[in-house]
PAZAPA-4460 file (N, C-alpha, C; in steps of 0.05 Angstrom, whole numbers, plus 32768, in hexadecimal, padded with zeros to 4 digits):
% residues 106
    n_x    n_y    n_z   ca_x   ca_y   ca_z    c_x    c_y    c_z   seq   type   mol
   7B3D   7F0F   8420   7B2E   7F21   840E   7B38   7F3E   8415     1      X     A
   7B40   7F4D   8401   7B42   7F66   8405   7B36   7F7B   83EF     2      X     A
   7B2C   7F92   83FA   7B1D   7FA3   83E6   7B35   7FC1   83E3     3      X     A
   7B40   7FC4   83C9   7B52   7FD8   83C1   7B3F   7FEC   83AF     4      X     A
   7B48   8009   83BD   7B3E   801D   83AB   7B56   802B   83A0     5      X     A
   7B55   802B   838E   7B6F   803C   8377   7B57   804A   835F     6      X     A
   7B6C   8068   8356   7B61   8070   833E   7B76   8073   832D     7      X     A
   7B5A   807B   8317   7B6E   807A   82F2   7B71   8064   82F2     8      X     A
   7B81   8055   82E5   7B83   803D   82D4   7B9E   8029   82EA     9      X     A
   7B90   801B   82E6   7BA2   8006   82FB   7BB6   7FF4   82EB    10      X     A
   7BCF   7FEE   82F7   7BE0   7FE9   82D6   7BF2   7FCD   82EC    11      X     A
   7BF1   7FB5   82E7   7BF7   7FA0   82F1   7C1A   7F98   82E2    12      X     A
   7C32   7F9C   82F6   7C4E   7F9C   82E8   7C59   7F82   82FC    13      X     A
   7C63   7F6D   82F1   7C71   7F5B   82F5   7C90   7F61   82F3    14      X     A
   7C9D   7F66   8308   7CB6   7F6E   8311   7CC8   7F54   8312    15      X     A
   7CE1   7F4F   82FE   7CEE   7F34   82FD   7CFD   7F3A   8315    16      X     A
   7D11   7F27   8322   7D2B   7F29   8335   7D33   7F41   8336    17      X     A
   7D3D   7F53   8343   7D4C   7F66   833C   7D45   7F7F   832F    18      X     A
   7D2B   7F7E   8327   7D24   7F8F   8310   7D1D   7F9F   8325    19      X     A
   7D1C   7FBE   8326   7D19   7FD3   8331   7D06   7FE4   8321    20      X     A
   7CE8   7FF5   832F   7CD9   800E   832B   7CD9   801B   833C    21      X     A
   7CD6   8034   8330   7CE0   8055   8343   7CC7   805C   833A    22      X     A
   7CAF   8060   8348   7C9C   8072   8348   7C90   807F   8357    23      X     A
   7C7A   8094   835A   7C70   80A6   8370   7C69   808E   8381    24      X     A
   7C6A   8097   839D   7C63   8087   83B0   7C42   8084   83B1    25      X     A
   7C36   8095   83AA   7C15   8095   83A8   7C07   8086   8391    26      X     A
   7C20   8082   837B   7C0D   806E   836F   7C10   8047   836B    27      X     A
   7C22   8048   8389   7C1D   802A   8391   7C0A   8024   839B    28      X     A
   7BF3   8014   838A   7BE9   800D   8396   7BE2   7FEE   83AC    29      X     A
   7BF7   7FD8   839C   7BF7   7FBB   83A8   7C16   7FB3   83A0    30      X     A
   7C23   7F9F   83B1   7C34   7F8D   83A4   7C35   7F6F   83B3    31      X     A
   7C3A   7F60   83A6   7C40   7F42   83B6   7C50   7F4A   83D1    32      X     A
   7C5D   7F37   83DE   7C68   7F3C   83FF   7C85   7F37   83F2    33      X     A
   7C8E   7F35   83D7   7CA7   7F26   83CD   7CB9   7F3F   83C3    34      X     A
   7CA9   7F55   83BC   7CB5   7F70   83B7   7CB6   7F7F   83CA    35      X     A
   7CD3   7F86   83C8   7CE5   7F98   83D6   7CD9   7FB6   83D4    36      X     A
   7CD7   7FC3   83E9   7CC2   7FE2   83E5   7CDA   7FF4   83FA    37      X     A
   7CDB   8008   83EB   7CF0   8021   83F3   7CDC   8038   83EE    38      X     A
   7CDE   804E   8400   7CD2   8066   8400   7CEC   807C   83FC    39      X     A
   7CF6   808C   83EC   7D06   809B   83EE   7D02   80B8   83E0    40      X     A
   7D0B   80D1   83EC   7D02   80ED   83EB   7D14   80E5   83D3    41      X     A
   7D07   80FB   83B9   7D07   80FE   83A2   7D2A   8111   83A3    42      X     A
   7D38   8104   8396   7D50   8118   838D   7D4F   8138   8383    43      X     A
   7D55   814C   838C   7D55   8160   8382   7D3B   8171   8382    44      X     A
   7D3D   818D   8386   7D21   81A3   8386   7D19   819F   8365    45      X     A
   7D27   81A4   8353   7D17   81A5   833C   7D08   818D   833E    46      X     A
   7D0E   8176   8342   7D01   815E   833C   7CEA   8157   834C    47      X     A
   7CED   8162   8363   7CCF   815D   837C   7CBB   8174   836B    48      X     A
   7CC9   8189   8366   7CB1   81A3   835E   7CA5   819B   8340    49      X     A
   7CB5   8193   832D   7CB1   819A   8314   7CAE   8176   8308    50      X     A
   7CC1   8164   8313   7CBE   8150   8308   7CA2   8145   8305    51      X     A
   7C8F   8140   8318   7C70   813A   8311   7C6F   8124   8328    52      X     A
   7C7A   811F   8331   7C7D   8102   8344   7C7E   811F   835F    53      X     A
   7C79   810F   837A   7C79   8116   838F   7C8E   8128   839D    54      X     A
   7C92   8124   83B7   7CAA   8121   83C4   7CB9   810B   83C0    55      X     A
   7CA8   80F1   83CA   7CB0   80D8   83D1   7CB3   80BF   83B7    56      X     A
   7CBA   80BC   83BC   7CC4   80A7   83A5   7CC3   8089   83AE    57      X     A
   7CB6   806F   839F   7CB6   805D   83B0   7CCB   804C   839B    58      X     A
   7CD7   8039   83A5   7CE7   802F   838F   7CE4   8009   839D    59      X     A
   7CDA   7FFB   837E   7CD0   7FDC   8386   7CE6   7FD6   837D    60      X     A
   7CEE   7FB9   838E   7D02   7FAA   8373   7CF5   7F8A   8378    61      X     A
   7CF0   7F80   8362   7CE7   7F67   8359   7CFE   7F56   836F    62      X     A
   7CF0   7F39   8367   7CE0   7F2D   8357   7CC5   7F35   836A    63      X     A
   7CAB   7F34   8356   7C95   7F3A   8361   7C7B   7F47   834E    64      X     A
   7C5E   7F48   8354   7C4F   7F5E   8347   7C4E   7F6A   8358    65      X     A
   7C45   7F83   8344   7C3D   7FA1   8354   7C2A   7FAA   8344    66      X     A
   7C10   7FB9   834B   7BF9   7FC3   8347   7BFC   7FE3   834E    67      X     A
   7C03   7FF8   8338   7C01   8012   833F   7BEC   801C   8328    68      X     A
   7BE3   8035   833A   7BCF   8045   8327   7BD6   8063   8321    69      X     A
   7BCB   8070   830A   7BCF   8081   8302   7BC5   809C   830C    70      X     A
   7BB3   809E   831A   7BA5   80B0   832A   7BA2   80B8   8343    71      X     A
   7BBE   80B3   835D   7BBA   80AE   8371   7B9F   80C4   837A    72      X     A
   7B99   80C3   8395   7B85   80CF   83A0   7B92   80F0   83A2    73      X     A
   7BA5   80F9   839E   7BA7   810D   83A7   7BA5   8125   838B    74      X     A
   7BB7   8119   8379   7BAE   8117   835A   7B88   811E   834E    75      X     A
   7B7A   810C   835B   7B5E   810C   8360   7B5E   8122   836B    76      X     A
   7B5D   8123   8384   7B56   8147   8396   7B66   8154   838A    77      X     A
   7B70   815C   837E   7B82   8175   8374   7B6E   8177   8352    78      X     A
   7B69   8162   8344   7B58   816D   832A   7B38   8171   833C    79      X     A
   7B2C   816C   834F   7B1C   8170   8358   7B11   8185   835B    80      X     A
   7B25   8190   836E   7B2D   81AF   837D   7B28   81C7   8367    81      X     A
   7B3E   81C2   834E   7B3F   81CD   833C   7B2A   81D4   832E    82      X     A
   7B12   81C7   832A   7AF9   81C1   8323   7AEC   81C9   8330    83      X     A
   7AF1   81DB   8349   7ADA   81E3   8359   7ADA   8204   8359    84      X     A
   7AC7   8206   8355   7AC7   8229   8353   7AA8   8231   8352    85      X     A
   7AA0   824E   834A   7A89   8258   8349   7A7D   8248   8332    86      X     A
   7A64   8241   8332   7A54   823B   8319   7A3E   8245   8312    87      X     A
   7A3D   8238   82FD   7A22   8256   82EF   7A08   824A   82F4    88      X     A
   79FB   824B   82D9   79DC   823D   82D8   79E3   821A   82CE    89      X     A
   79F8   8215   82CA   79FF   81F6   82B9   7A07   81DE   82DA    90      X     A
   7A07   81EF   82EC   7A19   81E4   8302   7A0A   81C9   8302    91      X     A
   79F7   81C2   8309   79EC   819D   8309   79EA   8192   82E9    92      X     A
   79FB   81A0   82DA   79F4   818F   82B2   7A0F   8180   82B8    93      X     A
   7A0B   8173   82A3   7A1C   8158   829C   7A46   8167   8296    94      X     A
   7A36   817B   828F   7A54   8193   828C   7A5F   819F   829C    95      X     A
   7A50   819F   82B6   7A5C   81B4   82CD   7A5F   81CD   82BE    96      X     A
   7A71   81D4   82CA   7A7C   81F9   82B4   7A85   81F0   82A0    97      X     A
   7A92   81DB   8297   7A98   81DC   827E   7A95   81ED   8265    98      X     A
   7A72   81F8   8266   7A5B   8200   8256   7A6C   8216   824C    99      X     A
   7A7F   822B   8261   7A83   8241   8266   7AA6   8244   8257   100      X     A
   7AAC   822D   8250   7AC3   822C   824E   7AD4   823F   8232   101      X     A
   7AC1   8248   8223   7AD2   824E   820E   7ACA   8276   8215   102      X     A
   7AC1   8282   822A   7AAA   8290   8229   7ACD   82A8   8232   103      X     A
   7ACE   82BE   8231   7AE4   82CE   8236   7AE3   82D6   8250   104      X     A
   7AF7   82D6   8262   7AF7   82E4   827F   7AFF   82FA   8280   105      X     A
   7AF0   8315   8282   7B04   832A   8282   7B0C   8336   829A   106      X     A
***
Protein backbone atom coordinates (compact mmCIF):
# COMPACT_ATOMS: atom_id res chain seq x y z
CA UNK A 1 0.00 0.00 0.00
CA UNK A 2 1.19 3.30 -0.72
CA UNK A 3 -0.35 6.85 -0.19
CA UNK A 4 0.88 9.57 -3.10
CA UNK A 5 0.30 13.23 -2.83
CA UNK A 6 0.60 15.12 -6.23
CA UNK A 7 -1.18 18.40 -7.46
CA UNK A 8 -3.18 19.74 -10.50
CA UNK A 9 -4.23 17.02 -12.58
CA UNK A 10 -2.55 13.73 -12.60
CA UNK A 11 -1.99 12.44 -16.23
CA UNK A 12 -1.22 8.46 -16.48
CA UNK A 13 1.44 7.94 -19.89
CA UNK A 14 2.29 4.42 -21.02
CA UNK A 15 5.82 4.65 -22.42
CA UNK A 16 6.37 1.81 -25.38
CA UNK A 17 10.26 0.25 -25.68
CA UNK A 18 12.37 2.95 -26.37
CA UNK A 19 10.00 5.68 -26.23
CA UNK A 20 11.60 8.59 -24.39
CA UNK A 21 9.92 11.86 -22.04
CA UNK A 22 11.83 14.95 -21.12
CA UNK A 23 10.06 16.67 -18.38
CA UNK A 24 10.53 18.93 -15.17
CA UNK A 25 11.90 16.70 -12.66
CA UNK A 26 9.09 17.93 -10.08
CA UNK A 27 6.41 16.73 -11.94
CA UNK A 28 7.27 13.00 -11.65
CA UNK A 29 5.27 11.84 -9.75
CA UNK A 30 5.35 7.58 -9.98
CA UNK A 31 6.76 5.07 -12.55
CA UNK A 32 6.84 1.18 -12.68
CA UNK A 33 10.63 -0.21 -11.65
CA UNK A 34 10.84 -1.02 -15.71
CA UNK A 35 11.48 2.72 -16.66
CA UNK A 36 14.71 4.03 -17.10
CA UNK A 37 14.91 7.60 -14.98
CA UNK A 38 17.74 10.20 -15.85
CA UNK A 39 18.01 13.54 -14.02
CA UNK A 40 19.87 16.06 -16.26
CA UNK A 41 20.64 20.04 -15.85
CA UNK A 42 18.52 21.74 -18.43
CA UNK A 43 20.65 22.84 -21.65
CA UNK A 44 21.36 26.42 -21.89
CA UNK A 45 20.53 29.89 -19.57
CA UNK A 46 17.70 30.95 -21.74
CA UNK A 47 16.07 27.60 -21.33
CA UNK A 48 16.47 27.06 -17.32
CA UNK A 49 15.32 30.96 -16.96
CA UNK A 50 12.67 31.44 -19.55
CA UNK A 51 11.80 27.96 -20.77
CA UNK A 52 9.13 27.18 -17.77
CA UNK A 53 10.65 23.82 -16.75
CA UNK A 54 13.32 23.90 -13.90
CA UNK A 55 16.93 23.50 -13.78
CA UNK A 56 16.68 19.78 -13.88
CA UNK A 57 15.23 17.89 -16.34
CA UNK A 58 14.23 14.25 -15.81
CA UNK A 59 14.22 12.15 -18.93
CA UNK A 60 12.06 8.42 -18.79
CA UNK A 61 12.55 5.92 -21.50
CA UNK A 62 9.90 3.17 -21.73
CA UNK A 63 8.87 0.44 -21.81
CA UNK A 64 6.74 1.34 -18.73
CA UNK A 65 3.93 3.78 -16.97
CA UNK A 66 4.57 6.97 -15.54
CA UNK A 67 2.22 9.11 -13.38
CA UNK A 68 3.20 12.95 -13.60
CA UNK A 69 1.29 15.98 -12.39
CA UNK A 70 0.78 19.34 -13.37
CA UNK A 71 1.30 21.35 -10.28
CA UNK A 72 4.41 20.25 -8.59
CA UNK A 73 4.57 21.56 -4.90
CA UNK A 74 6.76 24.31 -5.60
CA UNK A 75 4.50 25.67 -8.44
CA UNK A 76 1.81 25.53 -5.43
CA UNK A 77 4.11 27.76 -3.02
CA UNK A 78 5.05 30.14 -5.54
CA UNK A 79 0.99 30.88 -6.62
CA UNK A 80 0.52 30.78 -2.89
CA UNK A 81 3.11 33.26 -1.93
CA UNK A 82 1.92 35.39 -4.67
CA UNK A 83 -1.48 35.53 -3.08
CA UNK A 84 -0.33 36.67 0.04
CA UNK A 85 -0.29 40.23 0.82
CA UNK A 86 -2.18 42.95 2.97
CA UNK A 87 -6.02 42.40 3.05
CA UNK A 88 -8.83 44.48 3.50
CA UNK A 89 -12.32 43.96 5.08
CA UNK A 90 -13.08 40.72 2.45
CA UNK A 91 -9.91 38.81 3.96
CA UNK A 92 -12.07 35.56 5.48
CA UNK A 93 -14.98 35.88 2.10
CA UNK A 94 -15.01 33.28 -0.35
CA UNK A 95 -12.89 36.05 -2.61
CA UNK A 96 -10.00 36.78 -0.51
CA UNK A 97 -8.87 40.23 -2.19
CA UNK A 98 -10.13 39.38 -5.20
CA UNK A 99 -13.11 41.89 -4.21
CA UNK A 100 -10.41 44.64 -4.79
CA UNK A 101 -9.29 43.54 -8.04
CA UNK A 102 -10.48 45.90 -10.60
CA UNK A 103 -10.16 48.95 -7.93
CA UNK A 104 -6.92 51.48 -9.26
CA UNK A 105 -3.52 51.53 -7.31
CA UNK A 106 -2.09 54.84 -7.38
Amino acid sequence: MAFVHAGGMIHRRELSAGETLRLDAGCLVAMLPSVNYDIQMARGIKNAVFGGEGLFLATLRGPGTVWVQSLPFTRLAGRILSNIGPRGKGEGSVLGGLENIFESRD
